[in-house]
C-alpha positions in Angstrom: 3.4 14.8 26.6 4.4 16.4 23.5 6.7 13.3 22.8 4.2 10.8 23.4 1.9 13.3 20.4 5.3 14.0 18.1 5.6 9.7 18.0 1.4 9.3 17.6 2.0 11.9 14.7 5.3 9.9 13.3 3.2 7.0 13.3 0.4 8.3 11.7 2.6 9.6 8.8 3.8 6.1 8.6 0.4 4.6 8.3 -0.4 6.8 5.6 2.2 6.5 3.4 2.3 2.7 3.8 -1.7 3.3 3.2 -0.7 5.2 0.1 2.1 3.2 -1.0 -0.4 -0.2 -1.0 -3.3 1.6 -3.0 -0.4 2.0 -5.5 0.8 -1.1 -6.0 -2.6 -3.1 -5.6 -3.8 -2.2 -8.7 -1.0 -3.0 -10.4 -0.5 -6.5 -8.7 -4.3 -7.1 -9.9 -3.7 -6.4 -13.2 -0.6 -8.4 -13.5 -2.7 -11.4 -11.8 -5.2 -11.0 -14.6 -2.5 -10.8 -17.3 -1.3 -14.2 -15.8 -4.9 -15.5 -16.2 -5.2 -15.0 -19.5 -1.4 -15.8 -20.4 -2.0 -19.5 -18.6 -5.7 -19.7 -20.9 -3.8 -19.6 -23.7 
């Protein structure tokens, strides 16, 4: 029992940083995809 809750927890943690780690980056990417649009308009 408390391995099946120490594995939900490891997984949870997992989720969240991958959650974390995306809503870092996206915002980047989007702005790089916009840079691209308006280096390729030129």
């Amino acid at each position: 029992m408390s391995l099946g809750l120490s594995s939900n927890l490891l997984s949870l943690l997992m989720f969240l940083e991958i959650v974390t780690v995306s809503s870092y980056f996206i915002p980047t990417l989007k702005f790089e995809k916009i840079d691209w649009l308006s280096y390729l308009r030129y």
